[in-house]
C-alpha positions in Angstrom: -40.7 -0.1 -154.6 -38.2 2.0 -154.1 -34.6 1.1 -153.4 -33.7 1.3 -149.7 -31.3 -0.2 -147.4 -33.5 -2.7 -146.1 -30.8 -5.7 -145.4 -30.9 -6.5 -141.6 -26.7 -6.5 -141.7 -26.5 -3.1 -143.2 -29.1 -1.4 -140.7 -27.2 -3.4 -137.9 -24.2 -1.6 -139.3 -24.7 2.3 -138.8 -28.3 4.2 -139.0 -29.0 6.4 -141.3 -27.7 9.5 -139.5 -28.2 13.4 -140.1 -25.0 15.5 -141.4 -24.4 16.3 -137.5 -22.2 19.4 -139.0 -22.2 22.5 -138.2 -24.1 25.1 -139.6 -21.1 27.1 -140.5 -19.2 24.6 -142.6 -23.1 24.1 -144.6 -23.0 27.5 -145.3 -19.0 27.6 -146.6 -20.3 24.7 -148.5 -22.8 26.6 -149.9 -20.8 29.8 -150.9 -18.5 27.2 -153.2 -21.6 25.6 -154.8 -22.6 28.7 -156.0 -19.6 29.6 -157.4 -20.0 31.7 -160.5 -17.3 29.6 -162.0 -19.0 26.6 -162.9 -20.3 25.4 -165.8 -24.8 26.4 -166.5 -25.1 22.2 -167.7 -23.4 21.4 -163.9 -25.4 23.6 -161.9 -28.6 22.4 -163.4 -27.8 18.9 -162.2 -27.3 20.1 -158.7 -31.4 19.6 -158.1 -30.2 15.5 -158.1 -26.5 15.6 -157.5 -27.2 17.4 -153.9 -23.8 18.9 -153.9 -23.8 21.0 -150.6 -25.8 18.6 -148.6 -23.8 15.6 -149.3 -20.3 17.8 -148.7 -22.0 18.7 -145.5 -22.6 15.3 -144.7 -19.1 14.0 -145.4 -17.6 17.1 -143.4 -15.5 18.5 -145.9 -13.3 21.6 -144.4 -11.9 24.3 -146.7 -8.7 23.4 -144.8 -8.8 19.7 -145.9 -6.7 17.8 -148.1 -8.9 16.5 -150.2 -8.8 13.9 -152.8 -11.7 13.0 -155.4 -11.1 9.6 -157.4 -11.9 9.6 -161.4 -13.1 13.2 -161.2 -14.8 12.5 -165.0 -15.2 15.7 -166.5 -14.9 17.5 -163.3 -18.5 18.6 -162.0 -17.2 18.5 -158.5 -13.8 19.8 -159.3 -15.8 22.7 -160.2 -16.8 23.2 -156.5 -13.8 21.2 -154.5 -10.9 22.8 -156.1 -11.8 26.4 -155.3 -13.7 25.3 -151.6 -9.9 24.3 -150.5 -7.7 26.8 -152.8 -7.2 28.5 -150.1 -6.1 26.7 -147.5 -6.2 23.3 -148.2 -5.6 21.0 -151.4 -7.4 19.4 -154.2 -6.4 16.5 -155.8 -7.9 14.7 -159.1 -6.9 11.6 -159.2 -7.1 8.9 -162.5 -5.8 7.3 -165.4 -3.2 9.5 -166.1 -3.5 8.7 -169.6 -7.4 9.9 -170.6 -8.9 9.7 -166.9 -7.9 13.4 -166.1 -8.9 15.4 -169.5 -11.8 17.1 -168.1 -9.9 18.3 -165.2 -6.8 19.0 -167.7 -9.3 21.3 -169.9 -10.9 23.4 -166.9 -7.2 23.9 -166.1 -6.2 25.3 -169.6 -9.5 27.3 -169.5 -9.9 29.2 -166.4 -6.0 28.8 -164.8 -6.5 31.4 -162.2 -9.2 28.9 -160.6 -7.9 25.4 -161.4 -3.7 26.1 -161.1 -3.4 24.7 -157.7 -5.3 21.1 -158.5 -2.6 18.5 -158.1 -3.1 15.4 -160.4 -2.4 11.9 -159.3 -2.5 8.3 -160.8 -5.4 5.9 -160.1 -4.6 3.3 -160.0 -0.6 4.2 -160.5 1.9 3.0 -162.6 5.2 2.4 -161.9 6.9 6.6 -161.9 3.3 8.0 -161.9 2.8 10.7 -159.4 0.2 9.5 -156.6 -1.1 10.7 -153.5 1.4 10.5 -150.4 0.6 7.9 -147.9 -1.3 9.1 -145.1 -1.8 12.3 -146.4 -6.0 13.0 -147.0 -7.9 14.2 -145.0 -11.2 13.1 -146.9 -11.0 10.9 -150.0 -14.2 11.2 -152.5 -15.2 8.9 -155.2 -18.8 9.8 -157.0 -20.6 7.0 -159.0 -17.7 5.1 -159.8 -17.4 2.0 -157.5 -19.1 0.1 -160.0 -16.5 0.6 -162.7 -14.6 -1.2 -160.4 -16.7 -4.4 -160.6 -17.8 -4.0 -164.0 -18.2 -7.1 -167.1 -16.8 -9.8 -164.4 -13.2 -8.0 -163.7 -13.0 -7.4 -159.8 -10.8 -4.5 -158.8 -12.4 -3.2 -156.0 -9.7 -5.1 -153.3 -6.4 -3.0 -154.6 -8.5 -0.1 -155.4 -10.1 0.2 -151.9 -6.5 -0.4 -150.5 -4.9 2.4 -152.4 -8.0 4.6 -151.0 -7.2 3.5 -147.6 -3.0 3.9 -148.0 -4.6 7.8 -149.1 -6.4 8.7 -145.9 -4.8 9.5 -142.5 -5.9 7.9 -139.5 -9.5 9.2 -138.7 -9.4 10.4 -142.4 -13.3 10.1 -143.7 -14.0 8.4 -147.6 -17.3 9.3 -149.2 -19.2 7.0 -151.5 -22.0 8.0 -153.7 -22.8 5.4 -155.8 -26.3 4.4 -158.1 -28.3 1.6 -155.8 -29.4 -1.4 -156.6 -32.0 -3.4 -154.2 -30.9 -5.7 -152.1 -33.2 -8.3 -153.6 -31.8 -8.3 -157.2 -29.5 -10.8 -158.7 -26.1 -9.5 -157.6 -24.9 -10.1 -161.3 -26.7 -6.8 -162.0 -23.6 -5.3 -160.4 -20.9 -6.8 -163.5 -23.6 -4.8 -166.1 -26.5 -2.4 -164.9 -24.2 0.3 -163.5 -25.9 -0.5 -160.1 -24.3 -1.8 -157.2 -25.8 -3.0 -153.9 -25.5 -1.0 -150.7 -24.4 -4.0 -149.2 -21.6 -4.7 -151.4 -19.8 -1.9 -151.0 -19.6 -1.7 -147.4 -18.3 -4.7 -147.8 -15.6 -4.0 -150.0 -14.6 -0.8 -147.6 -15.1 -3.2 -144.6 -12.3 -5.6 -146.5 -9.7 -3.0 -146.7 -10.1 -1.7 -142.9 -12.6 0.8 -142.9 -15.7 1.8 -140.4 -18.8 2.5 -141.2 -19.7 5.8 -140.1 -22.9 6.7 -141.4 -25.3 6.7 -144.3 -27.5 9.2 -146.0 -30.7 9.1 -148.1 -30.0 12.6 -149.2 -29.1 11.4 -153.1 -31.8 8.9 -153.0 -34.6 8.7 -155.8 -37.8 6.5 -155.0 -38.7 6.7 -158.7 -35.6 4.7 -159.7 -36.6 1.5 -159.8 -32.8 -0.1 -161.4 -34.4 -1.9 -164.1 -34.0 0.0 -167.0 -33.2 -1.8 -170.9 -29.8 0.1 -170.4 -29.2 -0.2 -166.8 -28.2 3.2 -165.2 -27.7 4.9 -168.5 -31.4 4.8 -169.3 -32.0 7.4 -167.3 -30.5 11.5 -167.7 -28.0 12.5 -168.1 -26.7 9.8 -170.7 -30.5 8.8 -171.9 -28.6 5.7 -173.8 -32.2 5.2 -175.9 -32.0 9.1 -177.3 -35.4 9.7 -177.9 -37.3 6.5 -176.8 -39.4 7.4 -174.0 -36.8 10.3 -173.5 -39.9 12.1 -171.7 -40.7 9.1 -169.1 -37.3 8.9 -168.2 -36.9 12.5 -167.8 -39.9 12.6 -165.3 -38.0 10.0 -163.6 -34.5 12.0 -163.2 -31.2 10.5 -162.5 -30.2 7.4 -160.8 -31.2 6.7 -156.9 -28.0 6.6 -155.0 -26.1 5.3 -151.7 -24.0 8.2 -150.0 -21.8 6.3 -147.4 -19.1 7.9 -145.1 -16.6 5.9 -143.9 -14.0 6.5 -141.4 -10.0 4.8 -141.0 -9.3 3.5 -137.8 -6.9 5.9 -136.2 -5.4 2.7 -134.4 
């Protein structure tokens, strides 16, 4: 069975709710996803990563501040950073350390496209540079909440505090994260790479945000979060190489929550 939303609190919460954007910002959206920029290996992943529609749904402007959390090795930084260039700003925020090298290297590569991304601590260290308080307009964070909650350390409480000190009132955060039903153990969530929907409502909930919507548009009924190597079974890691590399291939990447939040504006 696939995994769905299903618990009565969550449906009581917010339905699941078109993009309700307009056809112009899709189509913006659209133009920066096709970039000719970005990387062959990224854009064949777009057919499960759903880049423009899930933008779309979170309302990203070209005019927006915009702030994506533990960018990786920057498959949306290849689509953000030139979508706002222009007239907005990008920034990549992580462990200032190692968490940024992937946005660091597109930046040495190509720095006509990539000079204006500001980087940012998170979570920051004492003199690390960090987003300004009150400052984004949309704050982004893609399969990475369960990192946060991850071999029995917690730090989902400071880190959704720091997203929320980020955002301006009526700012929006988007969540896409790997699902796991709400009928599993929830100690799935310390190990599988999985988290439930419900859990991470709740850990926006905790630091002040609303609910504003949800979308099935990253979803993946084949997914069934019960793989020998939890989330990395399945493509693009394929943790068992060649075992059954062909049955999880037919399967595709992880079935996935897309939340938008909202913060209070009072």
């Amino acid at each position: 069975m696939p995994a769905t939303l299903g618990l009565a609190a969550v449906a009581l919460a917010v339905t699941s709710v078109a993009t309700g954007q307009p056809a112009s910002l899709r189509s913006e959206i659209a133009r920066a996803v096709a970039g000719t920029t970005r990387t062959p290996a990224n854009v064949a992943r777009d057919r499960y990563r759903h880049p423009t529609e899930t933008l779309t749904f979170f309302g990203v402007k070209p005019t927006d501040t915009v702030v994506e959390l533990i960018p990786g090795g920057g498959w949306y930084t290849e689509i953000l950073a030139p979508y706002v260039a222009q007239r907005g700003t990008y920034y990549a925020a992580g462990g200032m350390a190692k968490g940024l090298d992937g946005v660091k290297k597109l930046q040495a590569a190509n720095p006509a496209v990539y000079n204006k991304v500001k980087l940012a601590a998170f979570p920051a260290g004492a003199g690390e540079p960090t987003v300004p308080a009150g400052s984004a307009d949309v704050v982004l964070t893609f399969r990475n909440v369960h990192n946060l909650r991850f071999a029995g350390v917690d730090r989902t409480k400071a880190a959704f505090a720091e997203m929320f000190r980020m955002l301006k009132p009526g700012g929006t955060l988007g969540i896409v994260e790997h699902r796991l039903p709400e009928n599993r153990d929830s100690a799935a969530e310390e190990k599988s790479g999985y988290m439930k929907t419900s859990s991470v409502i709740a850990f926006a909930e905790k630091a002040g945000f609303k609910l504003a919507g949800t979308s099935e548009v990253n979803a993946n009924p084949k997914d069934t979060a019960d793989w020998p190597e939890g989330v990395w079974t399945l493509p693009p890691t394929y943790r068992l190489k060649d075992v059954d590399r062909e049955k999880y291939a037919a399967i595709g990447e992880s079935d996935r929550m897309t939340l938008k939040f909202v913060k209070p504006r009072r």
